[in-house]
C-alpha positions as CSV (number, residue, x, y, z in Angstrom):
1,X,0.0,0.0,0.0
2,X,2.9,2.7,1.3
3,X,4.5,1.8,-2.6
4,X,1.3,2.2,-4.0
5,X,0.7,5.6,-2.3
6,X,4.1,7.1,-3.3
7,X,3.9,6.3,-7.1
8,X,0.5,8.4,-6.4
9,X,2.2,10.7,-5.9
10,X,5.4,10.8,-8.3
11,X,2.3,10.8,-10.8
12,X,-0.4,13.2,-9.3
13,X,1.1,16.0,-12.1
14,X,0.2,13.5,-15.0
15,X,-3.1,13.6,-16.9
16,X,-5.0,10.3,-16.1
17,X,-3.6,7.7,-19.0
18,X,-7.4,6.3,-20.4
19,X,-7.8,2.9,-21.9
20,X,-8.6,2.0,-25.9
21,X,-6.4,4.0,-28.2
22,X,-5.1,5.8,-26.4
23,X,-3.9,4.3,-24.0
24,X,-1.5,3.0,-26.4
25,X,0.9,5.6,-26.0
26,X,1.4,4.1,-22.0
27,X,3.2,1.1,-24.3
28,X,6.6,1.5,-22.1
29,X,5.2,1.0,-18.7
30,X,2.4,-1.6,-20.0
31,X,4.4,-4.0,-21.8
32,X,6.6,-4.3,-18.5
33,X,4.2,-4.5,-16.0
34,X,2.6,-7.3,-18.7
35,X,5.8,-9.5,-19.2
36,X,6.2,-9.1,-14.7
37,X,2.1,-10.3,-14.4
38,X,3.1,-12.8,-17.3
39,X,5.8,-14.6,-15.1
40,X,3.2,-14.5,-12.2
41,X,0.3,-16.0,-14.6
42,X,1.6,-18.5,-15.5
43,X,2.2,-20.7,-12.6
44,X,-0.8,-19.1,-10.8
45,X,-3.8,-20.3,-13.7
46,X,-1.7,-23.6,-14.0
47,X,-2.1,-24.0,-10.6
48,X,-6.5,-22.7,-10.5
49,X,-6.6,-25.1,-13.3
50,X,-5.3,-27.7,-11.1
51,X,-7.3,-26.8,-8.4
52,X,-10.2,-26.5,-10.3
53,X,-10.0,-30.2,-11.7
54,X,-9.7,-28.7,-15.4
55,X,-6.5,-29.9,-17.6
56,X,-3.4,-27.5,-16.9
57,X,-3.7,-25.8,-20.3
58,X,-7.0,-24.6,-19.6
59,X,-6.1,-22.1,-17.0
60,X,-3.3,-20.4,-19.2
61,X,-5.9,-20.2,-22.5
62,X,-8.2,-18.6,-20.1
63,X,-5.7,-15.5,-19.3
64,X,-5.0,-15.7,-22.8
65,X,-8.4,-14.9,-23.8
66,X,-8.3,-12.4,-20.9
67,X,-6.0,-10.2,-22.2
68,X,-6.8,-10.1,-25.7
69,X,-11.1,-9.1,-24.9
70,X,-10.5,-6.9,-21.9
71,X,-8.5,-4.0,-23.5
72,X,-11.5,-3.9,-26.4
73,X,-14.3,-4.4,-23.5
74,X,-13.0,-3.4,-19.8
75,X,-14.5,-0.9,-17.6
76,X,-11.6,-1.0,-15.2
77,X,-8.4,0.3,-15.6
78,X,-5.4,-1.6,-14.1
79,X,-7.0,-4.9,-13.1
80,X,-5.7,-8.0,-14.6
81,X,-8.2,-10.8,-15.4
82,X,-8.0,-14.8,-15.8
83,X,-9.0,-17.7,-13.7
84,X,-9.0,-17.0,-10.3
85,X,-8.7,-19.0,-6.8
86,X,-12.1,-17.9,-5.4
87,X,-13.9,-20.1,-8.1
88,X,-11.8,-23.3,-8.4
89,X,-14.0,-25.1,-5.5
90,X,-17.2,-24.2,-7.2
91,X,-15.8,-25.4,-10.5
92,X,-14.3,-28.8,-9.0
93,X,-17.7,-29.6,-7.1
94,X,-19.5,-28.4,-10.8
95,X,-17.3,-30.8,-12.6
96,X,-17.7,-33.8,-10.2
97,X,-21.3,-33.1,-10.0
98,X,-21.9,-33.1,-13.8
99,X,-19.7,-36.0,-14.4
100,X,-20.9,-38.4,-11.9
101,X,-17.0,-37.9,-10.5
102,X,-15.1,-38.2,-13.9
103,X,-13.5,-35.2,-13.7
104,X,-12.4,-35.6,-17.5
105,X,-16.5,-36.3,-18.8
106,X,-17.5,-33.8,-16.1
107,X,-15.8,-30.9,-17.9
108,X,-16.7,-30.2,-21.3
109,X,-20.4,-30.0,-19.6
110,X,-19.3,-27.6,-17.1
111,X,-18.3,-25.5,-20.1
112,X,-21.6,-25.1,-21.2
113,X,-22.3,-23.7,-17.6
114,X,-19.6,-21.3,-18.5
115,X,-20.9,-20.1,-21.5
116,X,-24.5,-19.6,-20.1
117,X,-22.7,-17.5,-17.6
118,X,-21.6,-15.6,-19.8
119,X,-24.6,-15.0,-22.0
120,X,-26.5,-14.1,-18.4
121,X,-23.5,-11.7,-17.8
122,X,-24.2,-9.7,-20.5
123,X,-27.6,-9.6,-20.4
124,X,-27.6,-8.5,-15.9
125,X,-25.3,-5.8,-17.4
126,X,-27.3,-4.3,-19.8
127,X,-30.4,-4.2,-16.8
128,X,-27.6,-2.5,-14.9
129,X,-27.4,-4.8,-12.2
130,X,-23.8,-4.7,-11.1
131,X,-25.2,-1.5,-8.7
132,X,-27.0,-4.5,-6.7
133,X,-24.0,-5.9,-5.5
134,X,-23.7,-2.8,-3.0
135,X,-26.7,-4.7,-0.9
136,X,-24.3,-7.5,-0.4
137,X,-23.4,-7.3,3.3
138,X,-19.4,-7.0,3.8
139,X,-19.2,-9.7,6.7
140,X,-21.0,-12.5,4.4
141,X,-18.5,-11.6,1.6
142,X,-15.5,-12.1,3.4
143,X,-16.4,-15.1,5.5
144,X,-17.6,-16.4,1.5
145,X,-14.0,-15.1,0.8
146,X,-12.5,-17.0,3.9
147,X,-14.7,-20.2,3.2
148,X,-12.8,-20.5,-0.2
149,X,-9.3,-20.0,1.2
150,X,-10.4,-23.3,3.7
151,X,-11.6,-25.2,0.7
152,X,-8.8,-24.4,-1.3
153,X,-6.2,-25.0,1.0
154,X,-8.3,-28.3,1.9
155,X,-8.3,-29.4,-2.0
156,X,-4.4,-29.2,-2.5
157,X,-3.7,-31.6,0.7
158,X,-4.0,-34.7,-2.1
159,X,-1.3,-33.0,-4.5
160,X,0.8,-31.8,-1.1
161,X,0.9,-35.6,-0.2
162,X,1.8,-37.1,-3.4
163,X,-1.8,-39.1,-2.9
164,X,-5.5,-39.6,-4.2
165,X,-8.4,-38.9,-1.9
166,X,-11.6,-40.2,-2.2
167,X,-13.6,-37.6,-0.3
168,X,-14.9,-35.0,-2.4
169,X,-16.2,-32.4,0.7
170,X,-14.3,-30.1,2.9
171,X,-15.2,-32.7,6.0
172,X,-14.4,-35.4,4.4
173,X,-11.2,-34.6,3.5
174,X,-9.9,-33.5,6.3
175,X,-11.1,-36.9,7.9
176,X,-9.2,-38.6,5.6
177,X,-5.9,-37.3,6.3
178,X,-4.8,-39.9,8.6
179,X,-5.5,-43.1,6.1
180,X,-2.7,-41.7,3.7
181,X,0.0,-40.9,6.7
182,X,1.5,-44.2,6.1
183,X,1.7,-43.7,2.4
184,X,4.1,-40.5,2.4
185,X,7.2,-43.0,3.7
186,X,6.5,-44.4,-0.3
187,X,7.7,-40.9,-1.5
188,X,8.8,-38.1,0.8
189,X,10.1,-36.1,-1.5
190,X,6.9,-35.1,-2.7
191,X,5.4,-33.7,0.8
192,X,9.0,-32.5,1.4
193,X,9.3,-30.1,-1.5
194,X,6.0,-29.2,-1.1
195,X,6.5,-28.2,2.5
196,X,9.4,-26.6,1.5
197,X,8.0,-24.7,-1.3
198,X,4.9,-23.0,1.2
199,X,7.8,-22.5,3.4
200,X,9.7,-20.4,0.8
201,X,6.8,-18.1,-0.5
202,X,5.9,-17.8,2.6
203,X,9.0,-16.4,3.7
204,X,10.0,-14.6,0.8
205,X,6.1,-12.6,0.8
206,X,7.3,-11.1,4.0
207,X,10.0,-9.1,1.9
208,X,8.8,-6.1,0.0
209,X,12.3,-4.8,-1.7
210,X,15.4,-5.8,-4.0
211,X,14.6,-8.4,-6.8
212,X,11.4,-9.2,-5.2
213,X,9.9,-5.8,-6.7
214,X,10.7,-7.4,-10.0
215,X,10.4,-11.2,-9.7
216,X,7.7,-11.8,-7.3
217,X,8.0,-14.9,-4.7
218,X,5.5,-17.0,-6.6
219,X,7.7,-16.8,-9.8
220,X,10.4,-17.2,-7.6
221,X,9.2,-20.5,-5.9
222,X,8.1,-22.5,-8.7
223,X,11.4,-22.1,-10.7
224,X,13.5,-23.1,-7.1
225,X,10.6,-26.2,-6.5
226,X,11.3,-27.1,-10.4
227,X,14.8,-26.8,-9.5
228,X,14.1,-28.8,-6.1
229,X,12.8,-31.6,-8.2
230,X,14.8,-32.4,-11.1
231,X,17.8,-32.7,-8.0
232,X,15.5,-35.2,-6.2
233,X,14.8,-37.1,-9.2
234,X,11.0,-36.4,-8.6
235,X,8.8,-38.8,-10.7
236,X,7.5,-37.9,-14.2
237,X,4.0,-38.4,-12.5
238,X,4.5,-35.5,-10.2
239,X,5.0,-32.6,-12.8
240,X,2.9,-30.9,-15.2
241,X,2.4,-32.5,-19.3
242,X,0.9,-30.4,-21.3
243,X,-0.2,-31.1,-25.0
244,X,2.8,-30.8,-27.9
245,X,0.7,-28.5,-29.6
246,X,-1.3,-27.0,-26.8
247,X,-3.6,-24.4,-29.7
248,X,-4.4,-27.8,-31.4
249,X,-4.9,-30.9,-29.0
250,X,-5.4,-28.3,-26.1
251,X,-9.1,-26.8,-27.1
252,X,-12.0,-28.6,-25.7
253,X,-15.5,-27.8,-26.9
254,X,-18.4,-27.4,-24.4
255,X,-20.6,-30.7,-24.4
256,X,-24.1,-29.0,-25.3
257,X,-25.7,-32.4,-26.7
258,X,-24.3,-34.3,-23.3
259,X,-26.2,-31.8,-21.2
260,X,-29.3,-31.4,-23.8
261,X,-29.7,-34.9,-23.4
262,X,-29.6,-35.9,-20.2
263,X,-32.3,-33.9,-18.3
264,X,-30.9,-35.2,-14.9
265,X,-28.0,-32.7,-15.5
266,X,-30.4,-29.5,-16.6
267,X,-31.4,-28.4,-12.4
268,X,-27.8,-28.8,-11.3
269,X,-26.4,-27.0,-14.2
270,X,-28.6,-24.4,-13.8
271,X,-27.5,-24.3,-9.9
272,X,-24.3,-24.4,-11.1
273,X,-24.9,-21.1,-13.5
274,X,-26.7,-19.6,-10.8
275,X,-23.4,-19.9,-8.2
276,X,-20.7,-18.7,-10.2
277,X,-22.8,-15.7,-11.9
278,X,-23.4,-14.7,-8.4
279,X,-19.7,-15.9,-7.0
280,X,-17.8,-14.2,-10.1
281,X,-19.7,-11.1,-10.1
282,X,-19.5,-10.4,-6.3
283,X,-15.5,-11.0,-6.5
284,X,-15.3,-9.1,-9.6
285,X,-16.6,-5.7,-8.5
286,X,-15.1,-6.1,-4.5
287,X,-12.1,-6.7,-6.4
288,X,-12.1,-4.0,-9.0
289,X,-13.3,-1.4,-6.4
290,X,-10.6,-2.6,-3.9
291,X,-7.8,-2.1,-6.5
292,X,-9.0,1.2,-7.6
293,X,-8.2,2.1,-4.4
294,X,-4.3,1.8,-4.8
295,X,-4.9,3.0,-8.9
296,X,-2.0,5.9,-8.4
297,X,-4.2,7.5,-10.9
298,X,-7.1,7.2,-8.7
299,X,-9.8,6.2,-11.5
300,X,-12.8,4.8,-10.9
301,X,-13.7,2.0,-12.7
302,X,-17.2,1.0,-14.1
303,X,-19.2,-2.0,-12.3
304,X,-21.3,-2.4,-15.7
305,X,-19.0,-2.1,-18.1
306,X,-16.8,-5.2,-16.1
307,X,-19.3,-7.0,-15.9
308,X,-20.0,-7.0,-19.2
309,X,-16.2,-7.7,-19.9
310,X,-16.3,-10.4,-17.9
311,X,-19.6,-11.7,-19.5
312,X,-18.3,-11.8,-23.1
313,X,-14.8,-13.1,-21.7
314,X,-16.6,-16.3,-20.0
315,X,-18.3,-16.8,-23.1
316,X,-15.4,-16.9,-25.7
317,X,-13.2,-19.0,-23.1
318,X,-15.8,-21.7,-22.5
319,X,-16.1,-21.8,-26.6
320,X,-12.5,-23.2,-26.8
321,X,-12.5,-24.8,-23.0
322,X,-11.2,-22.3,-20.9
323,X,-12.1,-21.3,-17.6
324,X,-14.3,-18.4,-15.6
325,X,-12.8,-15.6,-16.1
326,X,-12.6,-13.0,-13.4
327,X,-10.3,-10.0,-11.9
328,X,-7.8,-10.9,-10.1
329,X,-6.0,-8.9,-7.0
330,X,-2.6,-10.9,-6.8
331,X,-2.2,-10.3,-10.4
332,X,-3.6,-6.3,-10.4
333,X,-1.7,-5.5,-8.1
334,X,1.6,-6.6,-9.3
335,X,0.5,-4.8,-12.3
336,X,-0.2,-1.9,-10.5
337,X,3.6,-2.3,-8.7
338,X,5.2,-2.5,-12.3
339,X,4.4,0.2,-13.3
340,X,1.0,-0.9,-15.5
341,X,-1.3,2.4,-16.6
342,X,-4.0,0.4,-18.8
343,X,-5.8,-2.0,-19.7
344,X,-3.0,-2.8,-23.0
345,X,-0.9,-4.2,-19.7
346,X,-3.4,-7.3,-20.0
347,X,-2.9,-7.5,-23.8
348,X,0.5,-7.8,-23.3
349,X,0.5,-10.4,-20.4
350,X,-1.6,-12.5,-22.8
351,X,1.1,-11.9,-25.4
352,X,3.6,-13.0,-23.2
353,X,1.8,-16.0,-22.1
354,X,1.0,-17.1,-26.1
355,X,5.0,-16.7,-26.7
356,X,5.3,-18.7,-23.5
357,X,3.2,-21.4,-24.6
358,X,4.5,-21.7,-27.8
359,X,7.9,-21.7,-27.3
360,X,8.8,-22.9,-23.8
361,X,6.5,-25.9,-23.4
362,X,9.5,-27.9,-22.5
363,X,10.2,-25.6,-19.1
364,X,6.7,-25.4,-18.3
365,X,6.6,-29.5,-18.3
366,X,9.4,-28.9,-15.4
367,X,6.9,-27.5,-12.8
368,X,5.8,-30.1,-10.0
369,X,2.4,-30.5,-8.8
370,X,3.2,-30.0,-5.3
371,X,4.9,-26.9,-5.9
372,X,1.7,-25.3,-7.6
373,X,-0.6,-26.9,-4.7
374,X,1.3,-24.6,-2.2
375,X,1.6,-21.6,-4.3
376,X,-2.3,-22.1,-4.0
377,X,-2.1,-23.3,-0.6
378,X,-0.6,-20.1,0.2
379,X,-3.3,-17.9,-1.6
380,X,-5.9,-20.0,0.1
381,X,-4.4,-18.8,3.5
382,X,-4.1,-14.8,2.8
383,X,-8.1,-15.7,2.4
384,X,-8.4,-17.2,5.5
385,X,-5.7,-16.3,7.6
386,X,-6.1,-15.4,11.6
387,X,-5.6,-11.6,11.2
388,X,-9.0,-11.6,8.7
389,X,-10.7,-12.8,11.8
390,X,-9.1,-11.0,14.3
391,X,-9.8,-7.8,11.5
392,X,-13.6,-8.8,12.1
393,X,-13.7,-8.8,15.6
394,X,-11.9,-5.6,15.8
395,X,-15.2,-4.2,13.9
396,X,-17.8,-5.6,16.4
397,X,-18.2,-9.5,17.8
398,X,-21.9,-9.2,15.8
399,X,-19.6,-9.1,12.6
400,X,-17.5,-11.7,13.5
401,X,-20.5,-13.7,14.2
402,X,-22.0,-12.9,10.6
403,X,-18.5,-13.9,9.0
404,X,-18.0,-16.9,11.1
405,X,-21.2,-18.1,10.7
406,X,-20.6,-17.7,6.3
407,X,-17.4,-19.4,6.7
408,X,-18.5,-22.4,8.7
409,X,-22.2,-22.7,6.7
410,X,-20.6,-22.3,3.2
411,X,-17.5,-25.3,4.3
412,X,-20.1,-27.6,5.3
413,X,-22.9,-26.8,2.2
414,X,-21.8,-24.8,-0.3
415,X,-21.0,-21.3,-1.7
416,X,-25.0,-20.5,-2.8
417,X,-25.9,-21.8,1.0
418,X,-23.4,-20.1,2.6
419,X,-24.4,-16.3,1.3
420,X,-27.8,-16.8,2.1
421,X,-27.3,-18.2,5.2
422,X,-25.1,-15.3,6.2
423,X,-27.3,-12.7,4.7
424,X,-30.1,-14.3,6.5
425,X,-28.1,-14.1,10.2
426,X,-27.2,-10.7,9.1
427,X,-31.0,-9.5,8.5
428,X,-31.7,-11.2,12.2
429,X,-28.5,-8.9,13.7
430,X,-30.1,-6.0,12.2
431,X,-33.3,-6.4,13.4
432,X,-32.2,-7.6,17.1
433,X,-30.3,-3.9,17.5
434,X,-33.6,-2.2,16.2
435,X,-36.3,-4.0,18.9
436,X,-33.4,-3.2,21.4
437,X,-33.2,0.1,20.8
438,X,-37.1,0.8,19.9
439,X,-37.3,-0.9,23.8
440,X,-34.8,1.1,25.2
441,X,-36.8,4.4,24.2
442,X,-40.0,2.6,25.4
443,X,-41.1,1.8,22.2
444,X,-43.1,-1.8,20.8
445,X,-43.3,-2.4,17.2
446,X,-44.1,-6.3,15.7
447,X,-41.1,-7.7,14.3
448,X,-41.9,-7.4,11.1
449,X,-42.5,-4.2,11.4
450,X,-39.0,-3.4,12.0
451,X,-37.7,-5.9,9.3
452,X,-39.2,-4.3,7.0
453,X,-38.0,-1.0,7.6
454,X,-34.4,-2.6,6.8
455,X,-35.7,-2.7,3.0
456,X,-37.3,0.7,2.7
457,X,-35.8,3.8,1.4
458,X,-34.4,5.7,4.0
459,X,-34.5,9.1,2.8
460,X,-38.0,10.5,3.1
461,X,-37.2,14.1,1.9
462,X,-34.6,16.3,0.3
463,X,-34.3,19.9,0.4
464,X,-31.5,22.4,-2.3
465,X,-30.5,25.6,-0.7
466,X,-28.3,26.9,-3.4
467,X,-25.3,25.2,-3.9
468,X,-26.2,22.7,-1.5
469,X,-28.7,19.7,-1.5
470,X,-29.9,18.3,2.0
471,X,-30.9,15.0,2.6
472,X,-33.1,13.9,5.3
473,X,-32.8,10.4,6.9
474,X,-35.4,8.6,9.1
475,X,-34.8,5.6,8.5
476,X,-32.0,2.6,9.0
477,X,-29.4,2.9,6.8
478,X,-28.4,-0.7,5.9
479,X,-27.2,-2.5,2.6
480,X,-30.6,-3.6,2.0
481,X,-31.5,-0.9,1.4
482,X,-28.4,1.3,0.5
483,X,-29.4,1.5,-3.6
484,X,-31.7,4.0,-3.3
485,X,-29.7,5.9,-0.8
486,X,-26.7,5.8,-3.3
487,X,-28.4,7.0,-6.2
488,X,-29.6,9.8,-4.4
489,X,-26.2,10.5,-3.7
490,X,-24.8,10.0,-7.3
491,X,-27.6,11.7,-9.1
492,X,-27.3,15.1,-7.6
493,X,-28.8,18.2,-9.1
494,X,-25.9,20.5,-11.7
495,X,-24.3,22.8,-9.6
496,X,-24.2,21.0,-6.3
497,X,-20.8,21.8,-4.4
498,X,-22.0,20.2,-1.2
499,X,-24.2,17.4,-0.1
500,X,-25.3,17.2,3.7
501,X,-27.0,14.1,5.1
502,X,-28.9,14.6,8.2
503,X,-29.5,12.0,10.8
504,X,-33.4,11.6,12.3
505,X,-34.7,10.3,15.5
506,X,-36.0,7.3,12.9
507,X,-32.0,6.2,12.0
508,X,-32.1,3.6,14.2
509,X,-29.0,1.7,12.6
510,X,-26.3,2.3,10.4
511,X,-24.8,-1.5,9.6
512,X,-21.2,-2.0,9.4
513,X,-21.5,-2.1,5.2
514,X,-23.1,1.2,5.4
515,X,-20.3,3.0,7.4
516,X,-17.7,2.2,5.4
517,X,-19.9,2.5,2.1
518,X,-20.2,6.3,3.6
519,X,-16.8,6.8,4.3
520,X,-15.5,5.8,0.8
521,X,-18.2,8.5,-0.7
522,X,-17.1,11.0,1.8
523,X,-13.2,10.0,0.8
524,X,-14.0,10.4,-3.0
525,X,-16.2,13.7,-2.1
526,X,-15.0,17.1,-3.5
527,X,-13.2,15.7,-6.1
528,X,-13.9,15.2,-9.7
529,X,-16.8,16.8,-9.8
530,X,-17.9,15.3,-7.2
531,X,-20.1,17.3,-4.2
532,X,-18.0,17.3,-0.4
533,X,-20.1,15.0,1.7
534,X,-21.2,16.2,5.2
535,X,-23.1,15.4,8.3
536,X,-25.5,16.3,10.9
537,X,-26.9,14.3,13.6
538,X,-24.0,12.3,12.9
539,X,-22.5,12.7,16.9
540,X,-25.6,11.9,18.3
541,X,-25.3,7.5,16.7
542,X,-23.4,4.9,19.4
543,X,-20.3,2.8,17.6
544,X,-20.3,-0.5,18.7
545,X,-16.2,-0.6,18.5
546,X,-13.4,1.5,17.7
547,X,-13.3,1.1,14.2
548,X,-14.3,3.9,12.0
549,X,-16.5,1.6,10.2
550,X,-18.2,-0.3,13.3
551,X,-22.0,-0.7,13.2
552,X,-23.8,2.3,14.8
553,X,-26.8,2.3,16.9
554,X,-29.2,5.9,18.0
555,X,-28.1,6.6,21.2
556,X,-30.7,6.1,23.7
């Protein structure tokens, strides 16, 4: 972040590079922030792929048709897209679920998921429904976040141990750990260079400076574990083989006439369609709006028009058997660290990967399965690891509850479970501090009363007084119902310099999601345009922790 900040400023006298055309003349910093993402790409979608249950190849054609749609289509400006760790469990339980558990017949049907993902991607974008992932509470996305770090770290145990599971769940898996213990004395150089190899990036991510800046630990790992292995002798079995001619023998076509005629498959493929449109969206835009944060340029990127990126780039990768497609926040932000200004940087990193491909097959072939399993091991972690959930509790214990609660539900079910379980504990939490306030100030209202107020607009009047427009809340201000709140916000009236929110005896709650929604506006206030955001009322609300963002309660 503090590298990120300072090349925001060595560049706060530049006009704002813009994507297209040109942003062609940014070629000098793109192509080398795309050949630096390139060298982390490659191992990273070999390794989703992997992880996934997908042939190798697949992951690396999916960047490839990444970077050659997003420069034409994106609405962001230095992401980088491809196949990303958040969706590999969804796609391996889609797979196995398709395929009775053959893996190999379960995929070219979960490509037709894929391009039906696509086709509904661009058809939510054109209704303009990438604004509806604002109602998404932040607690339930990050324990869904956390939830695929456990299942991803969970899923590359079998490759760690140089072994084959038969468990297919989280549960499962883990309880099956101790039946393969007396296998690894068969080959302990596979769980030893794995172990070494999580021990290495893990160790080497803790440095920031020197050659790291330019070859990145992942990059860094996988050529020392290839190294690692060709001095143990490590079994041909244990490393990557991809296809002679990986454009010719490497395509795979989605199986429409498997899935049209087996009706048995049409509910879960639709169930399928229906988790990763909502999965991939979600993590799209909390990604791209996370990386415009550390955009030196500070841009803002466009939730529709990346959603509609990511809907024709789903489409044209499942058409020659490539992966979901997504924005990825490893990979944008070492973009972002070289130097990259536009969207050309993911042209060029698919460049790099084709040349790659093409010509260095032979090297790639050198890369050991367990070595990828802990570079995704690792990834799974940063997801999951103990300062996330000591992060929530430091927001209120009813967050930690909300994300917990996600985590454990969506581990034990799945994904589609998971958010709606967490969304539905996170309605209960809302209500709960709105009867207990209503009772503190000796007020009775029926309970769904007060859950319904969660889902009404909040503002019930707005005043301009010149230059400045006034807003008047008397309601709870929650992400159910934050849309219309927002666009009130956004839409303001020509002129406009300032925009004042007051706080009424009716704002009962303001929800963690809310806060910080408020404080990004109010950070991104006053400039471009853009009205300064104020308060009144504001010191008379409760925080339920120190955080700035912590849910807020009237005070009674």
């Amino acid at each position: 972040m503090h590298t990120a900040m300072s090349r925001s400023d060595a560049v706060a006298g530049e006009a704002k590079p813009k994507n297209g055309l040109a942003g062609l003349k940014h070629w000098r910093y793109d192509i080398v922030a795309g050949f630096v993402v390139a060298m982390i790409s490659l191992p990273f979608s070999l390794g989703i792929a992997l992880a996934s249950g997908a042939p190798p190849i697949t992951g690396i054609t999916s960047a490839i048709i990444a970077g050659f749609i997003l420069p034409f289509l994106g609405g962001s400006y230095v992401t980088i897209s491809g196949p990303a760790a958040g969706l590999a469990p969804i796609l391996l339980s889609g797979i196995l679920t398709l395929g009775a558990g053959d893996a190999e017949k379960g995929y070219p049907l979960l490509l037709v998921a894929i391009f039906f993902v696509g086709l509904l991607q661009v058809i939510l974008c054109r209704w303009k429904v990438a604004r509806f992932a604002a109602i998404f509470p932040a607690p339930v996305v990050e324990g869904m976040l956390c939830a695929i770090g456990l299942l991803i770290i969970v899923k590359q145990i079998p490759l760690l141990m140089g072994t084959k599971f038969h468990a297919k769940d989280f549960w499962e898996t883990l309880a099956e750990i101790p039946a393969h213990l007396d296998a690894l004395a068969d080959h302990p150089e596979v769980i030893g260079l794995g172990l070494a190899s999580l021990a290495l990036i893990t160790i080497l991510s803790q440095f920031k400076g020197g050659i790291l800046k330019v070859v990145p630990p992942i990059v860094v790992t996988v050529v020392v574990g290839a190294v690692l292995a060709r001095f143990l002798g490590l079994d041909d079995k244990y490393l990557l083989h991809l296809p002679e001619n990986p454009f010719a023998h490497g395509v795979m076509m989605p199986d429409f006439s498997g899935v049209i005629a087996d009706r048995t498959l049409w509910l879960p493929c639709v169930w399928i369609i229906i988790m990763i449109t909502l999965i991939n969206g979600v993590e799209s835009l909390a990604t791209i709006a996370a990386i415009d944060k550390i955009d030196p340029f500070k841009r803002r990127s466009d939730p529709n028009r990346t959603l509609l990126a990511m809907g024709v780039s789903n489409f044209a990768s499942s058409i020659i058997g490539g992966l979901t497609i997504i924005p990825g926040g490893v990979k944008s932000t070492a973009n972002i660290m070289a130097g990259g200004r536009t969207q050309w940087a993911n042209f060029y990193n698919a460049c790099f990967l084709t040349i790659m491909l093409l010509y260095g097959r032979s090297l790639i072939n050198m890369f050991p399965y367990p070595v990828l399993a802990a570079v995704l091991a690792f990834t799974g972690y940063k997801l999951c690891r103990p300062s996330v959930w000591r992060h929530m509790f430091s927001i209120g214990p009813e967050q930690l509850l909300i994300f917990g609660a996600t985590a454990l539900i969506t581990v034990s079910t799945d994904l589609l479970v998971g958010i709606l379980a967490g969304i539905a504990i996170k309605l209960l939490v809302n209500v709960w501090y709105i009867r207990f306030v209503e009772r503190s100030r000796g007020g009775t209202y029926p309970f769904f009363n007060s859950l319904a107020s969660l889902f009404r607009d909040p503002i019930v009047r707005h005043e301009q007084r010149g230059t400045e427009l006034h807003l008047f809340a008397e309601g709870p201000l929650v992400c159910f119902n934050v849309i219309p709140f927002k666009q009130r916000i956004d839409d303001v009236p020509a002129g406009t310099e300032s925009l004042v929110l007051h706080i009424g005896d009716g704002v009962l709650l303001i929800d963690h999601t809310t806060c910080e929604n408020i404080l990004s506006w109010q950070e991104a206030s006053g400039a471009g345009g853009r009205p300064a955001l104020g308060f009144v009322g504001w010191d008379r609300l409760l925080q339920k922790s120190a955080h700035p963002a912590s849910m807020c309660t009237l005070a009674q």
